[in-house]
C-alpha positions in Angstrom: 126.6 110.1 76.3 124.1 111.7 74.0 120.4 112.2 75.7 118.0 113.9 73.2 115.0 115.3 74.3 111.2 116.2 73.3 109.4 119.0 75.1 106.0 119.1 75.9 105.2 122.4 77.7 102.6 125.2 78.7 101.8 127.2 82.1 101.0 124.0 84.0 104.1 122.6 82.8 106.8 120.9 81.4 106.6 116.9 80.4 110.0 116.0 78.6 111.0 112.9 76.8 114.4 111.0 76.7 113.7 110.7 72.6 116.5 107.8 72.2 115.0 105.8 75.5 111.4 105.1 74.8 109.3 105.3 77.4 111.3 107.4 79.3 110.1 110.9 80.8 110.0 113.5 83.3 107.9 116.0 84.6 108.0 119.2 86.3 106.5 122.5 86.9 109.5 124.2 85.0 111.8 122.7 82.4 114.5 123.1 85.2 112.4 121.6 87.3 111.9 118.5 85.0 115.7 118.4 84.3 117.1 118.1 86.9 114.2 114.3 87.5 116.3 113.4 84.4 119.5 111.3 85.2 117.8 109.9 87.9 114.6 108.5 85.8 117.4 107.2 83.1 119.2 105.1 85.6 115.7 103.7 87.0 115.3 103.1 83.3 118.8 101.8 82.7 118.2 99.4 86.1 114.9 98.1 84.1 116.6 97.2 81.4 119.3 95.1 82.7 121.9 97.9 81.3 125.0 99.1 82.1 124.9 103.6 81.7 127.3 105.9 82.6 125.8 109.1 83.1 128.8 110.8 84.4 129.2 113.6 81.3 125.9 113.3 80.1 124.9 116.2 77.2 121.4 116.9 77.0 120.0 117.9 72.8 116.7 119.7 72.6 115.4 117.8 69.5 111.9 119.0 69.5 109.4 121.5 71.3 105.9 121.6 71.4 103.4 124.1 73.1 100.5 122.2 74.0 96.9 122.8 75.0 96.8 119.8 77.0 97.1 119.4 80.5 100.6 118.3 80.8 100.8 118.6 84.5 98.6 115.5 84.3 100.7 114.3 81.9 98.3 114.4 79.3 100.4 114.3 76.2 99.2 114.3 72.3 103.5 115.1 70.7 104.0 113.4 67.5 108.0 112.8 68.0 109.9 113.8 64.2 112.4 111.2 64.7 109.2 108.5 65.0 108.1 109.2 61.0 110.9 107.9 58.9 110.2 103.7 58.3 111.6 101.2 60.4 113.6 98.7 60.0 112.7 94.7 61.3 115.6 95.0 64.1 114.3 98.2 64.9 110.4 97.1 65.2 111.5 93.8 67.2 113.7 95.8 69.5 110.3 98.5 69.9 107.8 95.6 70.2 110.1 93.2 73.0 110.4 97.0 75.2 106.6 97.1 75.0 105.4 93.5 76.1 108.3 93.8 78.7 106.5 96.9 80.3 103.0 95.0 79.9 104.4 91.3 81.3 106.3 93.6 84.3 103.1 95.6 85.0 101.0 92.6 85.2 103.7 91.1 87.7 103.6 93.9 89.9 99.8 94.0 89.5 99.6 90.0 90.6 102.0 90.7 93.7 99.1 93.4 95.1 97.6 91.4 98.1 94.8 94.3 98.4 93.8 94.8 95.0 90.6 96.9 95.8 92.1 98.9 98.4 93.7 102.4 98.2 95.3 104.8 100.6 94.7 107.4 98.1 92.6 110.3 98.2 89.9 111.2 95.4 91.2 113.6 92.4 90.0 114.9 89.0 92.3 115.0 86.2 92.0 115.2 82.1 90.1 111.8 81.6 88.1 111.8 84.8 88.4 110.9 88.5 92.5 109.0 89.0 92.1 105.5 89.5 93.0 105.6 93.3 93.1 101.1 93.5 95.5 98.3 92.3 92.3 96.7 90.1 91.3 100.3 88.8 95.1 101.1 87.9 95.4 97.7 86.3 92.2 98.3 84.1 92.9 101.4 83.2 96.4 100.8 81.8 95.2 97.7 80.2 92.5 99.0 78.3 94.1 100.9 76.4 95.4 98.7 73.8 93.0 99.1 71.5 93.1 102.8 72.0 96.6 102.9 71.2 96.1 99.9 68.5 93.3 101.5 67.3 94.9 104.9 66.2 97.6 102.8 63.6 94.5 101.2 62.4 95.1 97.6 63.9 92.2 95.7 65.4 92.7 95.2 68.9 91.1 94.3 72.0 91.5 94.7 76.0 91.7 91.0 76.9 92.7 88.6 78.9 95.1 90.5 80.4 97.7 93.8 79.6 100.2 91.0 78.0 98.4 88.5 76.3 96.0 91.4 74.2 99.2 93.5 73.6 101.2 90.3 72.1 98.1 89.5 70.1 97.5 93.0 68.8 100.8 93.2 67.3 100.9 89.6 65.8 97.7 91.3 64.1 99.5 94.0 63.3 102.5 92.2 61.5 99.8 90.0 59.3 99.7 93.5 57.4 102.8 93.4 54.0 103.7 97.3 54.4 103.9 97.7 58.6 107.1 98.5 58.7 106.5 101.6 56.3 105.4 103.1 59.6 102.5 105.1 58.0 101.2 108.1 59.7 97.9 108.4 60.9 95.8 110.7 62.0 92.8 109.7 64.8 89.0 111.6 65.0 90.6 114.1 67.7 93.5 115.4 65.0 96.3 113.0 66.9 98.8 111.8 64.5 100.2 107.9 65.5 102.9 105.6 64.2 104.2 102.6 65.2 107.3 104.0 66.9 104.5 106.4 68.7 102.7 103.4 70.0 105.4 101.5 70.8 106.6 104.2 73.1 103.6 105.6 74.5 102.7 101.9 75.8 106.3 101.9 77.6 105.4 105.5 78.4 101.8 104.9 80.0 102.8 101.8 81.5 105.2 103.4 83.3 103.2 106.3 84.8 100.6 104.1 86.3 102.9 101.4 87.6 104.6 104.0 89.5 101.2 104.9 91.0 100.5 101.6 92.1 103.6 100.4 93.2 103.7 103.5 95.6 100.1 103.6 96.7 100.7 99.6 97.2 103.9 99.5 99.5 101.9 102.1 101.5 98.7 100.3 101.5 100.3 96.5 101.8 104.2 97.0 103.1 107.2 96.9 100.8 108.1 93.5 101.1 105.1 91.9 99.4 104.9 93.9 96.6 107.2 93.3 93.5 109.2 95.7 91.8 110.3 94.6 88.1 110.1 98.2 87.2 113.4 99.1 89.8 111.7 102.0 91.0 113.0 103.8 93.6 111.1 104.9 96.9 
C-alpha cells in the first residue's frame, strides 16, 4: 500500500497529512515523532470508514513539504495540497462531500451522547485562535461554526445553523446550484489562504476530527466511557 504524504513543519513541529485519506493526520514534535502516530491514525481511520486496510508493507511518499509560519504544534494549518488543484470529477465530488457530512452527522452523534455538556475536566489553555474550548457545548460550537468559514473561502454562501449536519448539507446543495463547481477553482481568502473544494472537503473531515477527539476524551473522563458514543472508533 501506497500512503502519500503532506508536511507541514517548523521548530514547534511537524503536522503531516495522509494526502490519499482525507482527513487524515498526525502530529508530532519531529517528523519521526509524527511517523511513527501514522499506521495507527490510518487504521482508526480505516475502522471509521467501515474498511478493510492492510498496513502490513506499507510505503510512505513524501508528496509535498511546506515550512510554515503557523503554529503547527496547535495544529494550526494554512497547506494548499498540489494534488487538490486539478478539477474533479462528479464521483470524485460525491465521494468528498458523503466523507464530509459523515464526519459532521458522527460529530453531532457523539456530541448528543454527552450527558454533561457544560462540564469539563480540562484545564484553561491559550492557543492560535484564543483560549481551547475546554466543554462538550464549546467544542460543539466551535467546530460547527465554521462552515461558513470554510464555505466562505470557495465563495459559497453559508451559515452555522441548525446544527454541524444540517448547515454543512445545505451549504453544499448551495454550492452545487453553481454550473462550473466541479472546475474546482482556486481561491484565495483576505489572509492570502488559497481554498478549493477538495481543500474544504478535507479540512472539514480534518477539523472535525481534531476536536471530536478532544471531546470524546475530555468526555469519557468527565462522564464514564460507557455513556459516551464513539462513531469516530477512536482509541483510548
Amino acid at each position: 500500500m501506497d500512503i502519500f504524504i503532506i508536511e507541514e513543519y517548523n521548530n514547534g513541529g511537524h503536522l503531516i497529512y495522509a494526502g490519499n485519506y482525507p482527513g487524515a493526520f498526525v502530529r508530532g514534535k519531529t517528523r519521526a515523532e509524527a511517523l511513527e502516530k501514522l499506521l495507527a491514525e490510518l487504521r482508526q481511520y480505516a475502522d471509521w470508514l467501515g474498511l478493510s486496510m492492510d498496513l502490513s508493507d506499507c510505503k510512505v511518499t513524501v508528496l509535498q513539504e511546506k515550512q510554515s509560519e503557523l503554529q503547527i504544534g496547535d495544529a494550526d494549518s494554512d497547506v494548499h495540497f498540489e494534488t487538490e488543484i486539478p478539477p474533479l470529477t462528479r464521483e470524485e465530488y460525491e465521494s468528498l462531500k458523503a466523507l464530509a457530512l459523515k464526519s459532521a452527522r458522527d460529530f453531532l452523534t457523539l456530541y448528543e451522547s454527552v450527558p454533561d455538556k457544560a462540564g469539563t475536566c480540562l484545564s484553561p489553555r491559550k492557543t492560535f485562535y484564543g483560549e481551547i474550548p475546554r466543554s462538550a457545548a464549546k467544542m460543539y460550537l466551535h467546530t460547527k461554526n465554521v462552515n461558513n468559514y470554510y464555505f466562505g473561502g470557495i465563495g459559497v454562501l453559508a451559515v452555522n445553523e441548525p446544527n454541524i449536519y444540517a448547515c454543512r448539507k445545505a451549504a453544499f446543495e448551495t454550492l452545487e446550484v453553481q454550473p462550473d463547481f466541479l472546475a474546482n477553482a482556486v481561491f484565495t481568502d483576505r489572509d492570502g489562504e488559497q481554498w478549493t473544494l477538495r481543500k474544504v472537503c478535507r479540512r472539514f473531515v480534518w477539523h472535525d476530527r481534531i476536536h471530536a477527539k478532544a471531546m470524546y476524551r475530555m468526555a469519557i473522563k468527565l462522564c464514564g466511557k460507557n455513556t459516551i458514543a464513539n462513531p469516530f472508533r477512536f482509541a483510548l
